[in-house]
C-alpha positions as CSV (number, residue, x, y, z in Angstrom):
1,X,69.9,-118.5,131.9
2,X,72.9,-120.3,132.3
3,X,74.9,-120.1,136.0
4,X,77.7,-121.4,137.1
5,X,80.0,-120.3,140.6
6,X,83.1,-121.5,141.7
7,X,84.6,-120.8,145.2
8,X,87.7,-120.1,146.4
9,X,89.0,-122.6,149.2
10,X,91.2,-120.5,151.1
11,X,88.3,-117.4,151.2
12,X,85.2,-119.1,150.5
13,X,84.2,-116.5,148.4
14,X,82.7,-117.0,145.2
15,X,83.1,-116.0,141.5
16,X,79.9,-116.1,139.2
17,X,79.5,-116.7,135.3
18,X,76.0,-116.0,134.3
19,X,75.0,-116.6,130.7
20,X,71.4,-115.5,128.7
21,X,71.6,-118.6,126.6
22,X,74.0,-121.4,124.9
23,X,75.8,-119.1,121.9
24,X,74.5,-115.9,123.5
25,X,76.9,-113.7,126.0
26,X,77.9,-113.7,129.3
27,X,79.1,-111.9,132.5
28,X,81.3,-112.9,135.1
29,X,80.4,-111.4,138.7
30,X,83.1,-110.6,141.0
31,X,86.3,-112.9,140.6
32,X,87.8,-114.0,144.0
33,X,87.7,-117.7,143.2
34,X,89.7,-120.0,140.6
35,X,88.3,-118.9,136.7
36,X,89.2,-122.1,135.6
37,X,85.4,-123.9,136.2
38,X,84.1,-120.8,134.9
39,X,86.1,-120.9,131.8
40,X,84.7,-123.9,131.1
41,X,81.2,-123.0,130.9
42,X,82.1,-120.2,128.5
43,X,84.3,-122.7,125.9
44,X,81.2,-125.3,126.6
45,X,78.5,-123.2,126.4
46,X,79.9,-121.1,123.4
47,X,79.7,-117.9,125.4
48,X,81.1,-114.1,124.7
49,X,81.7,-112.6,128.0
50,X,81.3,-109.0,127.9
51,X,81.4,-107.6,131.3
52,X,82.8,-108.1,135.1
53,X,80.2,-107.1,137.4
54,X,81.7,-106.0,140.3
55,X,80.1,-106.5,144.0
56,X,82.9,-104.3,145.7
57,X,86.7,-104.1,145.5
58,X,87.8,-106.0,148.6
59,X,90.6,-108.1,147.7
60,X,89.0,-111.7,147.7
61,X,86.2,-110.5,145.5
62,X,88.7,-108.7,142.7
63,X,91.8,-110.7,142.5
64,X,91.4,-112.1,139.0
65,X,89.5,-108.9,137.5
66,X,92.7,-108.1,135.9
67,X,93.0,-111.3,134.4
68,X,89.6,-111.5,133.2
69,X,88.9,-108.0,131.4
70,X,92.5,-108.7,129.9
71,X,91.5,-111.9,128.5
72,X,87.9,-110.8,126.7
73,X,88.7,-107.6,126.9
74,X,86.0,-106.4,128.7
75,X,85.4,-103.7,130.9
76,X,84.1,-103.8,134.9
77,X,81.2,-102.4,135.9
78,X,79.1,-101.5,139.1
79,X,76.0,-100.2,137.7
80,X,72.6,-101.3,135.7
81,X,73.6,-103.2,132.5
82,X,71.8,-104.7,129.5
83,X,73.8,-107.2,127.5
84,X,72.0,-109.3,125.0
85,X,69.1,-110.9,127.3
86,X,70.8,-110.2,130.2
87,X,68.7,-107.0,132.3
88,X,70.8,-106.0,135.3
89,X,69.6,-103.9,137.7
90,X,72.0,-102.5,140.2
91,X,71.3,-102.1,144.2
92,X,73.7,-99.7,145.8
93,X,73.7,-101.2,149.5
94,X,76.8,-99.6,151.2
95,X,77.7,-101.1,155.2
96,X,80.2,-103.8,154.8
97,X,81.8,-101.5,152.3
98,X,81.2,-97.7,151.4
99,X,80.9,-99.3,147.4
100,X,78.7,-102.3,148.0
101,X,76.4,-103.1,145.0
102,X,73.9,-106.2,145.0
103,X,73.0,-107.1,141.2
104,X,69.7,-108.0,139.8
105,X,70.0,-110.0,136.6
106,X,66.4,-110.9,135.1
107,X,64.4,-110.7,138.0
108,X,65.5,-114.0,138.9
109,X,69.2,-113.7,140.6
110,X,70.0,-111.1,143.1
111,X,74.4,-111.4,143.5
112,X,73.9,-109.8,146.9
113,X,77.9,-109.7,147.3
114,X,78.7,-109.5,151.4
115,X,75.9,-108.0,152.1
116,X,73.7,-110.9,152.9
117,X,74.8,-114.6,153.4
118,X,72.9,-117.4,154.7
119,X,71.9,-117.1,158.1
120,X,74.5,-113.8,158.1
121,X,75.0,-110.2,156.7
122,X,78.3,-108.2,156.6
123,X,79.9,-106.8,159.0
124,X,79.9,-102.8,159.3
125,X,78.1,-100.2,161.1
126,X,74.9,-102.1,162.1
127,X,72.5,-99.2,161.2
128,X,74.1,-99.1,157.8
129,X,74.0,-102.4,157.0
130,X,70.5,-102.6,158.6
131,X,69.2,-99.8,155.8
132,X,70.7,-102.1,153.2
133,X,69.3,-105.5,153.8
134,X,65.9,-104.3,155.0
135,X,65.0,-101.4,153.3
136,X,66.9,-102.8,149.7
137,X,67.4,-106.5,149.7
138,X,64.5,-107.7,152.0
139,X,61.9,-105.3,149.8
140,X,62.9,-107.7,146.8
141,X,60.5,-111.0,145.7
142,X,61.0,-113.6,148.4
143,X,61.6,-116.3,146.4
144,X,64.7,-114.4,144.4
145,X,67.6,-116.2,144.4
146,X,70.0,-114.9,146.2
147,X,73.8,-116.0,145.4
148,X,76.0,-114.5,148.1
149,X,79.8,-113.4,147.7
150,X,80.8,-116.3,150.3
151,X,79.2,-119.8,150.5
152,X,75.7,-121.3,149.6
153,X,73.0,-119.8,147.8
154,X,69.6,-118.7,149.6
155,X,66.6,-117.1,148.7
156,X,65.0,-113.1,150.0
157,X,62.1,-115.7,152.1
158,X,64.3,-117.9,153.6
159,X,66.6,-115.1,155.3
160,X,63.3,-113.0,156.2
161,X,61.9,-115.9,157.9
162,X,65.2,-117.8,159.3
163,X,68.2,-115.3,159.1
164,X,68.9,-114.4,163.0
165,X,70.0,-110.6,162.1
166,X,66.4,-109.7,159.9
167,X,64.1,-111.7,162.5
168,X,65.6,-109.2,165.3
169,X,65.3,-106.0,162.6
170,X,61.5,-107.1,162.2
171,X,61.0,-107.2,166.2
172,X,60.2,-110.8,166.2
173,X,63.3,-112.0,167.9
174,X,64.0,-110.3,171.2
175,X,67.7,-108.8,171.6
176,X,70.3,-111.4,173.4
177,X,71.5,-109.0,176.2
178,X,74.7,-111.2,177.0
179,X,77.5,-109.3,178.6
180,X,80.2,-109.4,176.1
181,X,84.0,-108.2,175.4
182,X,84.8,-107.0,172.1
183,X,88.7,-106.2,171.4
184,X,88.9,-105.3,175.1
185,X,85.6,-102.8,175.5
186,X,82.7,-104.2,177.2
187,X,79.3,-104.2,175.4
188,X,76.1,-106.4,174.6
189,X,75.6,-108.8,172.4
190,X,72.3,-108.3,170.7
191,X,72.5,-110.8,167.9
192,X,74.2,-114.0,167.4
193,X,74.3,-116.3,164.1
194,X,76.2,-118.9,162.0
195,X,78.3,-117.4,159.3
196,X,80.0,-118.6,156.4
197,X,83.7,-119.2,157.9
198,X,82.4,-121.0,160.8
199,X,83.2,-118.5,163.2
200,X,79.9,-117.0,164.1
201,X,78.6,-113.3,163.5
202,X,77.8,-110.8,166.1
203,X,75.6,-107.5,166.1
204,X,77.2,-106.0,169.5
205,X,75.9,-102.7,171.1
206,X,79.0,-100.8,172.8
207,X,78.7,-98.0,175.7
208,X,76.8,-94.6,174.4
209,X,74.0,-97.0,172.1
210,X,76.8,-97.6,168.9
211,X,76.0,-100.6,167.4
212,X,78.1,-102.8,165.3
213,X,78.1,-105.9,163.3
214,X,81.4,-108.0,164.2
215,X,82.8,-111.5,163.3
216,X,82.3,-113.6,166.0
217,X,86.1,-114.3,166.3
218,X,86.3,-110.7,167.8
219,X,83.8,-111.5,170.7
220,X,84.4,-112.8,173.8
221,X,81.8,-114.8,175.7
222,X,81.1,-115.9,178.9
């Protein structure tokens, strides 16, 4: 297969090209960052796009969709796809967003969108979210490549053995049980990991047992 990302500076998020074979087709998934390196690959590599795979519709993962299915005149789509050698199999994984769909192209490439990152997973209600990445994504071969919506690439293993948010899920990393403030209301912080901006991601568990998963801009710390 042929892949190829670019990344938008502003959002870190990525846009993804992938291609069955030079001369063969091509789709893009999600479109949040500049087409231009990915326009590139399809003039070099003699590609037909023929589809926009879509992760969900927040704004820094759609804003060039327009642009895109105008130009090949192609359609988006958010399900299972065959197109030429390309098999995708669709993961609906709903948390960070009530739409949320990872992509499984070939058995090789899971486009896991913001559901997982490296060393992070999106924020939403944590036993959403939870359902998604262990019950779908972290059931999926360990050494899948996983190419997130934001960021550097990983792989299923890596985040099962490294990722801060799983490790707790599997009951091999005991809860924080730091005293936190988020916006204002006191709670716990259970979980605390690197994430993509810089800014640190936070599974917090507020008064009456809700949990949530929260950027780690939102909490403050001792």
């Amino acid at each position: 297969m042929i892949v190829a990302r670019s990344m938008a500076e502003g959002w870190l998020s990525n846009g993804y090209l992938v291609g069955d074979e030079p001369g063969g087709v091509a789709v893009f998934v999600d479109s949040g960052a500049p087409l231009q390196p990915l326009l590139e690959v399809v003039e070099r590599e003699r590609l037909t796009p023929t589809h926009v795979l879509r992760t969900h519709a927040h704004g820094d993962h759609v804003v060039h969709e327009d642009e895109l299915c105008a130009r090949f005149r192609i359609d988006v789509v958010s399900g299972d796809l065959v197109s030429g050698g390309l098999r995708v199999r669709a993961l609906a994984l709903p948390g960070h967003s009530d739409d949320g769909v990872a992509f499984v192209v070939n058995g090789e490439l899971c486009f896991s969108g913001d559901v997982l990152f490296r060393d992070a997973v999106g924020g939403g209600p944590a036993d959403v979210v939870r359902r998604s990445v262990m019950e779908g994504l972290m059931t999926l071969d360990p050494a899948l490549r996983v190419l997130p919506g934001h960021t550097e690439e990983t792989t299923i293993g890596r985040e099962w053995e490294h990722n801060p948010f799983v490790r707790y899920w599997r009951g091999v990393a005991p809860p924080l049980g730091e005293a936190v403030r988020v916006a204002g209301e006191e709670a716990e912080l259970v979980v605390w990991s690197p994430d993509y901006d810089g800014k640190g991601k936070a599974l917090v568990r507020f008064a009456g047992g809700r949990e949530a998963i929260v950027g780690g801009s939102r909490v403050e710390r001792a």
